[in-house]
BALOBA-1460 file (C-alpha; in Angstrom, 3 decimals):
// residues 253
<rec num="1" residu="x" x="-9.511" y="155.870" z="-20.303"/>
<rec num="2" residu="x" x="-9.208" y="157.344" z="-23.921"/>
<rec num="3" residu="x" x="-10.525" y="161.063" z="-23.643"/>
<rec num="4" residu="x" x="-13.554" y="161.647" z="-24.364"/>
<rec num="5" residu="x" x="-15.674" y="165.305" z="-23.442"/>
<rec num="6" residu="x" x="-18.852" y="163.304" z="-22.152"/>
<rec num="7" residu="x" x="-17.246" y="161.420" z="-19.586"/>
<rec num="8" residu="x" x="-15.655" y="164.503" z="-18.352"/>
<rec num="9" residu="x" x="-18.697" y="166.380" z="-17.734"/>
<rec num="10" residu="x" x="-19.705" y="164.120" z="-15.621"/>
<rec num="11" residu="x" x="-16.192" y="162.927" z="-13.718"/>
<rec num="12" residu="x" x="-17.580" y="164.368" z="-10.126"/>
<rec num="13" residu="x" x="-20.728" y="161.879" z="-10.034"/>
<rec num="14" residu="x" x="-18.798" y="159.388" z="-11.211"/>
<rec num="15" residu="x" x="-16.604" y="159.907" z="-8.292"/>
<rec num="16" residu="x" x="-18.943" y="159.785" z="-6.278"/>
<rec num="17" residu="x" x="-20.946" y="157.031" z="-7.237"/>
<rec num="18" residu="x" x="-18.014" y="154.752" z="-8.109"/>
<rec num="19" residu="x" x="-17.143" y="154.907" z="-4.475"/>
<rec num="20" residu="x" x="-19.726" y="152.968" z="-3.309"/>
<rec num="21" residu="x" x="-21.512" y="151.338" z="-6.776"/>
<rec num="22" residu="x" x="-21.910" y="147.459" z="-6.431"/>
<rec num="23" residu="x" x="-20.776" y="146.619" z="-9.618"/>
<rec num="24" residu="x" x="-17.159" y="149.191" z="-9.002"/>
<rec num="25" residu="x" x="-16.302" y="147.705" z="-4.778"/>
<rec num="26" residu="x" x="-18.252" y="144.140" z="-5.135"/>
<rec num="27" residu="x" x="-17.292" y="142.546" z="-8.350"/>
<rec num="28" residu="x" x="-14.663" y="144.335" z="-10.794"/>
<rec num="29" residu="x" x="-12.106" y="145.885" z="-7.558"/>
<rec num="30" residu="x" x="-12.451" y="142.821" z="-5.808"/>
<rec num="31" residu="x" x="-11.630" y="140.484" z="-8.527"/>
<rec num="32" residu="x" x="-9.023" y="142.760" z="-10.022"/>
<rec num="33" residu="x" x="-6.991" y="142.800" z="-6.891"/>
<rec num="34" residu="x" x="-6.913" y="139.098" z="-6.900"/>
<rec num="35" residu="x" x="-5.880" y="138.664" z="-9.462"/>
<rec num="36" residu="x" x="-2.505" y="141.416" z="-8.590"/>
<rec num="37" residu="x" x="0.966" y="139.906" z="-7.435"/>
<rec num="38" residu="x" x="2.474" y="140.831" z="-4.253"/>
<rec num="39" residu="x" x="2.937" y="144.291" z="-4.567"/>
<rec num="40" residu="x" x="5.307" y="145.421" z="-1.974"/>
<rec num="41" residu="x" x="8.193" y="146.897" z="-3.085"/>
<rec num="42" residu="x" x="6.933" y="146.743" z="-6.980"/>
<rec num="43" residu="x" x="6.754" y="149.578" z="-9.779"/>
<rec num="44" residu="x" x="3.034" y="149.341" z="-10.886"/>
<rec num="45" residu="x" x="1.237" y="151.589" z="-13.517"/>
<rec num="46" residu="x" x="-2.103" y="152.258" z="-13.335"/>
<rec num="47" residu="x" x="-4.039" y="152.708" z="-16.918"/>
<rec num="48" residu="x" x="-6.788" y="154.315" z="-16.289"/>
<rec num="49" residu="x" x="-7.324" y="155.270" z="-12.392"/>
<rec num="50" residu="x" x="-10.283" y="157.404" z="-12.518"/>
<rec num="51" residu="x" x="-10.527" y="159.358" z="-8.789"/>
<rec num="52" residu="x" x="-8.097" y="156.700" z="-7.233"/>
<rec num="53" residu="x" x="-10.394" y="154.399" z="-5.741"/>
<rec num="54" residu="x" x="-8.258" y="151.460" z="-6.715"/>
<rec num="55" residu="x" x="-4.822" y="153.872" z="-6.763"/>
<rec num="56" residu="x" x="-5.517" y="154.094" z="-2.755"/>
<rec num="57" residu="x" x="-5.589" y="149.994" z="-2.574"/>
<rec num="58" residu="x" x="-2.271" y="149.638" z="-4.718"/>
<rec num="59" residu="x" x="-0.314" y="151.745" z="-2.642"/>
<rec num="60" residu="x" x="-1.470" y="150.399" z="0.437"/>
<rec num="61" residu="x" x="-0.214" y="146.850" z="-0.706"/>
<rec num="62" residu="x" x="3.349" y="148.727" z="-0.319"/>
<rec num="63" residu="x" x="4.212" y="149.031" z="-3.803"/>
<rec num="64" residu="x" x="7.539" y="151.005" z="-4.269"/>
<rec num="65" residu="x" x="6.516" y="153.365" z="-6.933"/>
<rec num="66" residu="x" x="2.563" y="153.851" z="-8.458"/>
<rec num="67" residu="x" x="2.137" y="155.697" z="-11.558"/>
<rec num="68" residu="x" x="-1.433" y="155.993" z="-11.873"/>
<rec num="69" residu="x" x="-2.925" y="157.677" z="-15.171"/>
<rec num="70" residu="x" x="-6.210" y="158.795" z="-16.836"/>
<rec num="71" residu="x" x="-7.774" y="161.476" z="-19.528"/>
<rec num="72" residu="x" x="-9.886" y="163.079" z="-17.208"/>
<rec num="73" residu="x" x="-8.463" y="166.227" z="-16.193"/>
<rec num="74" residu="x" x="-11.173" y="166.407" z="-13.217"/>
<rec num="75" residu="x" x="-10.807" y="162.256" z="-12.410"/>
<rec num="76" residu="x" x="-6.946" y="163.157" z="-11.864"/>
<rec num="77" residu="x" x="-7.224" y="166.384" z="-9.909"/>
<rec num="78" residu="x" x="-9.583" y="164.089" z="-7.293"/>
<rec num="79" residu="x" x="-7.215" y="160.933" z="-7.142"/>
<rec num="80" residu="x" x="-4.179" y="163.902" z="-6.755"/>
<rec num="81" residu="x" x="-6.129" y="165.231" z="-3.919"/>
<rec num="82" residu="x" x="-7.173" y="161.935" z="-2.411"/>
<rec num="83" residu="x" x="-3.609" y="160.205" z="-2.584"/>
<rec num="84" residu="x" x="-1.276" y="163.461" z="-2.317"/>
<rec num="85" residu="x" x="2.169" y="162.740" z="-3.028"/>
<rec num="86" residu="x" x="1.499" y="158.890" z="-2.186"/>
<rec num="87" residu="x" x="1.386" y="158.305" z="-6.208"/>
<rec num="88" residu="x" x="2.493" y="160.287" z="-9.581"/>
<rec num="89" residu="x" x="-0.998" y="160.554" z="-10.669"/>
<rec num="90" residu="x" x="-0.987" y="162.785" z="-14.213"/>
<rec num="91" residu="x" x="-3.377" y="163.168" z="-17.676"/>
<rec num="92" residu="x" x="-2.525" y="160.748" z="-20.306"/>
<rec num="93" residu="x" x="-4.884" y="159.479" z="-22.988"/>
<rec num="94" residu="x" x="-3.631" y="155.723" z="-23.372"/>
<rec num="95" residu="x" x="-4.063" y="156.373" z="-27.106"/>
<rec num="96" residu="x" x="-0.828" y="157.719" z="-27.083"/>
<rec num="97" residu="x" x="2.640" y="156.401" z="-26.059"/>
<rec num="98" residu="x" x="3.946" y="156.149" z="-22.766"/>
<rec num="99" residu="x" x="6.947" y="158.112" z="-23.828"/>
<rec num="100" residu="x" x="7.699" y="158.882" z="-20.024"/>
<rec num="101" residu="x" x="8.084" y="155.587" z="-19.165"/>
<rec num="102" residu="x" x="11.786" y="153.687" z="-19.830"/>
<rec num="103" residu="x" x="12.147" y="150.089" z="-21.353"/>
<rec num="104" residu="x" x="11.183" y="147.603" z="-18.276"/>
<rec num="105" residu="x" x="10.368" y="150.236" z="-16.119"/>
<rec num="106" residu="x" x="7.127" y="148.737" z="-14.459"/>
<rec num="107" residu="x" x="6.914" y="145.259" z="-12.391"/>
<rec num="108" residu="x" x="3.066" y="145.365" z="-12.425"/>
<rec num="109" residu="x" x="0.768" y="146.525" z="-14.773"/>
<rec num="110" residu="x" x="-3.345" y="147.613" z="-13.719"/>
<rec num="111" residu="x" x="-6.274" y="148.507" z="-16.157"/>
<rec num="112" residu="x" x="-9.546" y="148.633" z="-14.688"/>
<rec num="113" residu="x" x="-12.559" y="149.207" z="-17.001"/>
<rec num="114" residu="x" x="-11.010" y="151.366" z="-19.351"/>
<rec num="115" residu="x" x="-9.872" y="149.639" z="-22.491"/>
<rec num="116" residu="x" x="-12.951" y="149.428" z="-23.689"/>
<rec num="117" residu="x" x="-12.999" y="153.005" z="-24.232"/>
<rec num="118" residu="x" x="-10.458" y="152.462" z="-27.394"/>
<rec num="119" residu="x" x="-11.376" y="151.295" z="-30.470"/>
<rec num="120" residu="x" x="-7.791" y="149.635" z="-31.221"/>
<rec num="121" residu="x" x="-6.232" y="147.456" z="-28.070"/>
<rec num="122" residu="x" x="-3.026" y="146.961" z="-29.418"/>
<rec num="123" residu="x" x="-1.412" y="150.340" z="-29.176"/>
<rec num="124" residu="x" x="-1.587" y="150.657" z="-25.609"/>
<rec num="125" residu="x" x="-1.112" y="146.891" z="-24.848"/>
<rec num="126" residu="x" x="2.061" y="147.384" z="-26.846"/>
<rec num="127" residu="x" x="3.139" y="150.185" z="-24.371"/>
<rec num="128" residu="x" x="1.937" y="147.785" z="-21.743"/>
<rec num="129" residu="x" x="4.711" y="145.343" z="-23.409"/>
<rec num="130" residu="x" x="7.356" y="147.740" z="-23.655"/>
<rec num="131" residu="x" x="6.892" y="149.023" z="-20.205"/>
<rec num="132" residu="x" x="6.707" y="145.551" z="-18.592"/>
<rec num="133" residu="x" x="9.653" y="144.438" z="-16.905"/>
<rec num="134" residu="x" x="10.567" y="140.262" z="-17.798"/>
<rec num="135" residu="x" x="8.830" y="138.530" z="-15.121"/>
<rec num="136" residu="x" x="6.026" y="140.931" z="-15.235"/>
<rec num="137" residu="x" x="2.655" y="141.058" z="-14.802"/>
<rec num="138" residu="x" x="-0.310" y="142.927" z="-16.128"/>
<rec num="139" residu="x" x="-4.131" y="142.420" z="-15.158"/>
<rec num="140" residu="x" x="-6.724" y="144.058" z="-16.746"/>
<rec num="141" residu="x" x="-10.425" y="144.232" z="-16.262"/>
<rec num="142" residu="x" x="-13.017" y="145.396" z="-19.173"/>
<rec num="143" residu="x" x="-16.887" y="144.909" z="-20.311"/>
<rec num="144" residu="x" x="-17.856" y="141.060" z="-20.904"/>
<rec num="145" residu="x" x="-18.049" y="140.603" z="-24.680"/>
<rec num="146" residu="x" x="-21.327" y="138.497" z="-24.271"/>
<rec num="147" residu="x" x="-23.133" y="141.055" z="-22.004"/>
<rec num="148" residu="x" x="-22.084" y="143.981" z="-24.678"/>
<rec num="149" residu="x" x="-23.474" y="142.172" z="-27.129"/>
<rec num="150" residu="x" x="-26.843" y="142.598" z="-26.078"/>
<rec num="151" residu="x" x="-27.006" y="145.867" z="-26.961"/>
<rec num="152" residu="x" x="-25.042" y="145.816" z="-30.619"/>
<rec num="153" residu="x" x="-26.873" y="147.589" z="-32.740"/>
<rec num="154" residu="x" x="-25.232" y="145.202" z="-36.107"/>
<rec num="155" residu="x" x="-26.408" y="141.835" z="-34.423"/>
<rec num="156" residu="x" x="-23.077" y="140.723" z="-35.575"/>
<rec num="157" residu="x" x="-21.093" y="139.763" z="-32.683"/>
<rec num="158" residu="x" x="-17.945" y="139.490" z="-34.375"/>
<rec num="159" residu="x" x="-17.318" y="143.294" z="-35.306"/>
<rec num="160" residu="x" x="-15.466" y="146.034" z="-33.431"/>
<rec num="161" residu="x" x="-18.338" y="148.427" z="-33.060"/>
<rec num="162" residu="x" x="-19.190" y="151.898" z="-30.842"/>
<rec num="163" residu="x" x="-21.728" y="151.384" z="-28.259"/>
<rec num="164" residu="x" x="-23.650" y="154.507" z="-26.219"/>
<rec num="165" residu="x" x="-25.143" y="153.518" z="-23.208"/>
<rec num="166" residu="x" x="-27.003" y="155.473" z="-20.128"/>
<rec num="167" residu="x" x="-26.320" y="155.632" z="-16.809"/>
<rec num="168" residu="x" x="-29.053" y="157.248" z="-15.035"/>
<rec num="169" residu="x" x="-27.409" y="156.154" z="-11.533"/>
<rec num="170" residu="x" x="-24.259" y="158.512" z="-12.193"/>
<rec num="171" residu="x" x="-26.800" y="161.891" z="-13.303"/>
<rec num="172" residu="x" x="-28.969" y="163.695" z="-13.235"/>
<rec num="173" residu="x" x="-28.236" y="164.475" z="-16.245"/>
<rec num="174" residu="x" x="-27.850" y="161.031" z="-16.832"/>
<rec num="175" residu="x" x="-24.785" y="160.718" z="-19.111"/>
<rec num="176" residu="x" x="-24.637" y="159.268" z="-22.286"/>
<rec num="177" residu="x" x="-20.836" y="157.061" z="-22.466"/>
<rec num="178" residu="x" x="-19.786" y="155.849" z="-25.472"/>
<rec num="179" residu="x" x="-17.371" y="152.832" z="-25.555"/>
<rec num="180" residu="x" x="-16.127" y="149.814" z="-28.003"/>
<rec num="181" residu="x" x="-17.019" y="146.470" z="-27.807"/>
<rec num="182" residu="x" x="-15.290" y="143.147" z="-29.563"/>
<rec num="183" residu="x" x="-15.563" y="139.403" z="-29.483"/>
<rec num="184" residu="x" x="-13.312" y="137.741" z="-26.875"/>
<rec num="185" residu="x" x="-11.386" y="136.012" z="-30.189"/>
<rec num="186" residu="x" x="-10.219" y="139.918" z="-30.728"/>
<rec num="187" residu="x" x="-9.340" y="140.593" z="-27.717"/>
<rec num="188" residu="x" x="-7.063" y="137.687" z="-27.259"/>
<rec num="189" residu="x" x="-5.249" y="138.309" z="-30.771"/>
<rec num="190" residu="x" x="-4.764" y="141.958" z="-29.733"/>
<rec num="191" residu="x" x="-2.912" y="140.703" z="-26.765"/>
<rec num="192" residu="x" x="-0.677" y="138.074" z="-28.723"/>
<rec num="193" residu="x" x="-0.456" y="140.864" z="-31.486"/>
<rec num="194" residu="x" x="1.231" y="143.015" z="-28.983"/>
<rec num="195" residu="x" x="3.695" y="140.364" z="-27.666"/>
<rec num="196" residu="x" x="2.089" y="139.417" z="-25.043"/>
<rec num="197" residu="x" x="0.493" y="136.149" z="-23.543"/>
<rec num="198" residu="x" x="-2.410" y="135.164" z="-22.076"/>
<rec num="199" residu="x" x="-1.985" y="133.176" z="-18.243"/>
<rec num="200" residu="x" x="-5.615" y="133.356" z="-16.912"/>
<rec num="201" residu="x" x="-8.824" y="134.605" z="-17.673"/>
<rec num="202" residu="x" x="-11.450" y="134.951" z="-15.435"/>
<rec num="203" residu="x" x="-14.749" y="136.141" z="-15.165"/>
<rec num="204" residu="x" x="-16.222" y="137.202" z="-12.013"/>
<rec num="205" residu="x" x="-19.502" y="136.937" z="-10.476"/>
<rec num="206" residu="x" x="-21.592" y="137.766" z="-7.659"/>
<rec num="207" residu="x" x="-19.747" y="136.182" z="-4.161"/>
<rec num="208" residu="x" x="-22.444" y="134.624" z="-1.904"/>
<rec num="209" residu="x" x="-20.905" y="135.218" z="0.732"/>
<rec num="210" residu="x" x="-21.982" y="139.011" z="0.370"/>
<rec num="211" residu="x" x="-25.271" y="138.709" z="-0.944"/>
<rec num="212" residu="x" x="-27.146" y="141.194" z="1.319"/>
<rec num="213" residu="x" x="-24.312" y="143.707" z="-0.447"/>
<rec num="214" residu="x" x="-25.443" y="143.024" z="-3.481"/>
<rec num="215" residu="x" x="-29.034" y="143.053" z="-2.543"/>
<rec num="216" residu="x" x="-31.452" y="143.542" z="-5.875"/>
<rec num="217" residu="x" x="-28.576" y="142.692" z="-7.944"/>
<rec num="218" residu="x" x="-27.264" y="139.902" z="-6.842"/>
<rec num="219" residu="x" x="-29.173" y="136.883" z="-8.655"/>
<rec num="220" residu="x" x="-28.086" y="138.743" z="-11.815"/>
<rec num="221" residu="x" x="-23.988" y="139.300" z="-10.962"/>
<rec num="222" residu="x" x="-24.197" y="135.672" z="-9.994"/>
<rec num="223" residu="x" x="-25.540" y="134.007" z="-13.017"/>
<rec num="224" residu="x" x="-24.763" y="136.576" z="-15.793"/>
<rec num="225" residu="x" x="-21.204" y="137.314" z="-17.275"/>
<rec num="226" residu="x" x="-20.443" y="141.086" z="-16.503"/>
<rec num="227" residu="x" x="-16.683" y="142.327" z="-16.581"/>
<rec num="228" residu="x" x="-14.084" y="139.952" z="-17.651"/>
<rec num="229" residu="x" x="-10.429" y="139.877" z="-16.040"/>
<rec num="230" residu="x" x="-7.284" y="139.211" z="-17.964"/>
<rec num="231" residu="x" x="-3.720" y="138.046" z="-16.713"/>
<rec num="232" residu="x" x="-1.006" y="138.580" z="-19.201"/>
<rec num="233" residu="x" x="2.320" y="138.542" z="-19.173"/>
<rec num="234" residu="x" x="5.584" y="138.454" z="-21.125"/>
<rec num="235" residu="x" x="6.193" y="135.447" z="-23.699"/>
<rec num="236" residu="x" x="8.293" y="132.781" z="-22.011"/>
<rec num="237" residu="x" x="7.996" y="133.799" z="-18.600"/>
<rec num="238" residu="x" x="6.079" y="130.744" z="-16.623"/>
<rec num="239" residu="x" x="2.695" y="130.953" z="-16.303"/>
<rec num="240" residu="x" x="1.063" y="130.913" z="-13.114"/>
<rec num="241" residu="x" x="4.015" y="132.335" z="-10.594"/>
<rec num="242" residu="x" x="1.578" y="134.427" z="-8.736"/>
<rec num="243" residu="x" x="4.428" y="135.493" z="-6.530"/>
<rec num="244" residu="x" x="5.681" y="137.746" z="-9.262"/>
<rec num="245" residu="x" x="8.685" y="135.327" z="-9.770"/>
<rec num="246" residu="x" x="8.545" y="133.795" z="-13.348"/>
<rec num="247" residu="x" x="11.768" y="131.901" z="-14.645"/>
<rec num="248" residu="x" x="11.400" y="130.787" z="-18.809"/>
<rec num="249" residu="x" x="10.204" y="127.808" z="-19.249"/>
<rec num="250" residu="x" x="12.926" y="125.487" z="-20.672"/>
<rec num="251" residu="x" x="12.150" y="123.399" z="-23.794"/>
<rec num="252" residu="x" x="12.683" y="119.472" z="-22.207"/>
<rec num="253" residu="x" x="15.811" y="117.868" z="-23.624"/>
């Protein structure tokens, strides 16, 4: 995530809570990591790990190599701790470049819940494109532009504005977090304005099959938009090959 002093003072209980929060291990992990590739024996950076909840699952999949990164001093001294020389885990605001990273240097590509926290996408998807091996793929998850909306303060859903929101469940204090939200039009130009292309998007919800796990919440998660996944990828490469094996698609004749 983009650095930011409040979320810091308050990276232990998020921690903590993220570990076992509905909305963190039943809908946004979940869907992310269906959206993944085969992983085993893949490169994969990780924008925006936070303690290394998710860092834990990538390497587990087998991946050759996990760079996992984040602005949180604290949030990467916990995933360190928790993953030990498993992953590279080191501070980076995704604001600036990835200048440690070569040219095609990364198969696999995960954001979860942290672009949101910039106010321009295209920077960072543009190291996402530069980083991103042909045949790559990246998967990212962030806030649903239709349940941000709710609380714009413009009523004008199609502006780039700063949102501050509560979370009383991650205090006390209960933190203040301030993030960015945008229309879903933006978010898809950002992507092509980067150079990359758009192969799914997908927007999760509540799985039946695990309603007592949702409990309270789950009649909301399953009929209310909440995060929003997107699958990107290189222009040209075939959309679809799951497998992590694209080929360019051929013009016919």
């Amino acid at each position: 995530m983009a650095r930011d002093r409040s979320y810091e003072e308050f990276a232990v209980q998020y921690d903590r809570g993220s570990a076992d929060n509905v909305y963190n291990t039943l809908l946004d992990r979940p869907a992310v990591q269906s959206k993944c590739p085969p992983l085993a024996g893949r490169r994969v950076l990780e924008a925006g790990c936070a303690g290394g909840q998710l860092t834990r699952w990538l390497v587990d999949q087998g991946a050759a190599r996990v760079v996992a990164l984040d602005a949180s001093p604290t949030l990467v001294k916990l995933a360190g701790e928790r993953l030990g020389d498993r992953a590279d885990v080191r501070v980076h605001d995704l604001r600036e470049p990835l200048d440690f990273l070569a040219d095609a240097s990364v198969d696999v590509v995960v954001s979860s819940l942290t672009l949101h926290y910039l106010e321009d996408w295209v920077p960072a998807l543009s190291e996402f494109r530069r980083v991103l091996a042909p045949g790559g793929t990246v998967v990212l998850s962030t806030h649903h532009p239709l349940n941000d909306f709710e609380m714009s303060p413009s009523g004008d859903y199609f502006r780039i504005e700063e949102l501050r929101d509560e979370w009383p469940s991650f205090g006390p204090p209960t933190p203040v977090v301030r993030f960015f939200r945008r229309p879903l039009g933006r978010m898809i130009s950002d992507v092509h304005s980067a150079g990359l292309v758009l192969r799914e998007l997908y927007e999760p919800r509540a799985d039946p099959a695990r309603r007592e796990e949702f409990g309270k919440r789950f009649d909301k998660l399953s009929r209310k938009p909440w995060f929003l996944v997107l699958v990107l990828g290189h222009p040209g490469d075939l959309a679809g090959g799951r497998d992590g094996t694209h080929r360019r698609v051929t013009p016919p004749g």
